[in-house]
Structures are given as C-alpha cells and as structure tokens.
C-alpha positions as CSV (number, residue, x, y, z in Angstrom):
1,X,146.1,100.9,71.6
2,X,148.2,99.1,68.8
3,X,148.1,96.1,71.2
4,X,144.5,96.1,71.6
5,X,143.6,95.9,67.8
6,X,146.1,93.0,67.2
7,X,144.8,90.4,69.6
8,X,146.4,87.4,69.5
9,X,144.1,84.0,69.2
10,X,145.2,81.7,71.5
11,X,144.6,78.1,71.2
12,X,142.4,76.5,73.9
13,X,143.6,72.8,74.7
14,X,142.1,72.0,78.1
15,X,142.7,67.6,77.1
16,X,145.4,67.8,79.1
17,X,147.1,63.6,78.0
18,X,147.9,65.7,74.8
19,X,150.2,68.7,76.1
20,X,153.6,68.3,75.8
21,X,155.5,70.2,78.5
22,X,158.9,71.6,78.6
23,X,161.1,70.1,80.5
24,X,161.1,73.3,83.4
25,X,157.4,72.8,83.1
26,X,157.8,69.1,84.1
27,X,160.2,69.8,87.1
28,X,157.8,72.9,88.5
29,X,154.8,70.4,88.6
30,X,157.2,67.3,90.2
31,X,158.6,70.1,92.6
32,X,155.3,70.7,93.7
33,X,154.0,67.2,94.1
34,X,157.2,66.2,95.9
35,X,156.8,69.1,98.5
36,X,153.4,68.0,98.9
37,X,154.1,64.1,99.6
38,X,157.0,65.2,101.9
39,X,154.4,67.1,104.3
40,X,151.7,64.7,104.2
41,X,154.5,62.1,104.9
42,X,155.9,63.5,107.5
43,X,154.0,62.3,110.6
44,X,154.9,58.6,109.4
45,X,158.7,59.9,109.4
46,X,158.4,61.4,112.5
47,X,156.3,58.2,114.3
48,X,159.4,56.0,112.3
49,X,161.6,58.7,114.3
50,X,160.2,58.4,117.7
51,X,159.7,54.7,117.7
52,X,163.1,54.2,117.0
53,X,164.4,55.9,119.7
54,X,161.6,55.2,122.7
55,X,163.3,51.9,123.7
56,X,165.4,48.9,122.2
57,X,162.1,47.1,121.7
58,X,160.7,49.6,119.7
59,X,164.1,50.0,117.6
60,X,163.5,46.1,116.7
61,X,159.8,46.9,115.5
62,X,161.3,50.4,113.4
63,X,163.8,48.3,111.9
64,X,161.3,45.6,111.0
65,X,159.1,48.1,109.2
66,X,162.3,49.5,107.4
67,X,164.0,46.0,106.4
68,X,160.7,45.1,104.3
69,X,160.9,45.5,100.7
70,X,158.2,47.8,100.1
71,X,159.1,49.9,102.8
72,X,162.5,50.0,101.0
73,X,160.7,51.2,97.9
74,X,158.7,53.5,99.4
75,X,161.8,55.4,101.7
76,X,163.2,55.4,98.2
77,X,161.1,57.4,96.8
78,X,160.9,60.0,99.9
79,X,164.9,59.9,99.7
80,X,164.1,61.1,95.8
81,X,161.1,63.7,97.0
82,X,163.5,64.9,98.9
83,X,166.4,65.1,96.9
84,X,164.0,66.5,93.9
85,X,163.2,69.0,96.1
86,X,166.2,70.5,97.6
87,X,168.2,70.5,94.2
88,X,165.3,72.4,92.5
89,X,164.6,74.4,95.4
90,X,168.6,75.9,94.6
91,X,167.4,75.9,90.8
92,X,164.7,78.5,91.6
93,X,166.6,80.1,94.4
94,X,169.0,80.9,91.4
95,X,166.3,81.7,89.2
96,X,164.9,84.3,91.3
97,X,168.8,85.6,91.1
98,X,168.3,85.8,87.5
99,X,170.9,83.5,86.8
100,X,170.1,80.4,83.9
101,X,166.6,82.7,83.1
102,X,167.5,82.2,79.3
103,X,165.7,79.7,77.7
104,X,168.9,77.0,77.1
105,X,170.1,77.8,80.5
106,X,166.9,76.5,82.1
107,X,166.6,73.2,80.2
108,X,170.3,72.7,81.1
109,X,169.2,73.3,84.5
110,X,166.3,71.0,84.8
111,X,168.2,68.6,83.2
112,X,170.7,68.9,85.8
113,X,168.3,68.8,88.6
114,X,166.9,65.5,87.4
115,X,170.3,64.2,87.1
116,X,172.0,65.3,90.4
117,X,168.5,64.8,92.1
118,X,168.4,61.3,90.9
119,X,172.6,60.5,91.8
120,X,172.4,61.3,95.4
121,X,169.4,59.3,95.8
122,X,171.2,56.5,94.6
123,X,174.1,57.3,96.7
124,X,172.2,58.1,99.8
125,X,169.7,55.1,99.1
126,X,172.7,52.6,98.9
127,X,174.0,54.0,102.1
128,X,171.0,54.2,104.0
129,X,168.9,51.5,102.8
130,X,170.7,48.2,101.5
C-alpha cells in the first residue's frame, strides 16, 4: 500500500531527436535494425549465391555486380549487420546468463560489441572485398 501512496511522476518525452540513450539502449535498437536488414536482404544474397554458381557466365555477371563500388559499400555494410549482430547476439546470450547485468559491465560490453563488431568487418571486408 506504501507504494501506492508514493507514486512516482514520470516525465513524458515522446520528441524522440531529444532522448539521449545509453549506450546498451543504442546497441538493442541497432541489433534490431540489423537483424531486420539481414532478413529482408537475404533473397538478394541468396540470388548473388545461386547466380554465382549456375554457370561460368553467370559467375562473370555475379562478379560484375560485386566489383562495383556501391555494391562494395553496400556488402560492407551487410558484412557489419552481420558482424553487429552475431557479437551482440553473444552479449545478450551472456546477459540472459547474468553475467555483465551490472550497470558498468554492460556499457563495457556494448562498448566492446561496437569495437569487435566493427574490427572483423574490417578484417573480413579487406579479405573478401578489395
């Protein structure tokens, strides 16, 4: 009852350009757009796939697409989606371990995931890519 008769006000501040998130806030909403754009991408990945490997004419066309420079951008970005996802998809597999729950744990972890996210796809984009 002592809960009831201390109700806490809470500010209501739907202009959503003004609200600062927290860095965990920030990777939740990026690991949700990224899982997103890897599912509705995926039928160009997989047509990229099966053209590639149908015959050696179709390999030349695939490799066409790929050698163009905003095709480069663009599989850069998937290589990040991807990368994003997978190394915060361990972040809340640990989470859900109750491991890094505290709040300095977590920001060090997002931090982390932005870091090691953003590495590999420099790594993996240099070897695949260019």
């Amino acid at each position: 009852m002592a809960e009831m008769a201390v109700k806490k006000r809470r500010p209501k501040n739907l202009d959503l350009p003004t609200i600062r998130l927290p860095l965990p806030g920030i990777l939740s909403i990026i690991h949700r757009i990224s899982g997103a754009a890897l599912f509705l991408l995926l039928p160009f990945l997989l047509w990229l796939l099966q053209s590639s490997l149908t015959s050696p004419e179709s390999f030349a066309a695939a490799r066409a697409v790929v050698g163009h420079p905003l095709a480069k951008i663009v599989l850069l970005g998937l290589i990040w989606f991807y990368m994003h996802h997978f190394c915060a998809g361990i972040r809340y597999l640990l989470l859900d371990l109750h491991k890094g729950v505290e709040l300095e744990a977590a920001r060090l972890s997002s931090k982390i995931v932005f870091a090691v996210s953003i590495a590999l796809t420099l790594i993996i984009g240099a070897k695949v890519l260019w």
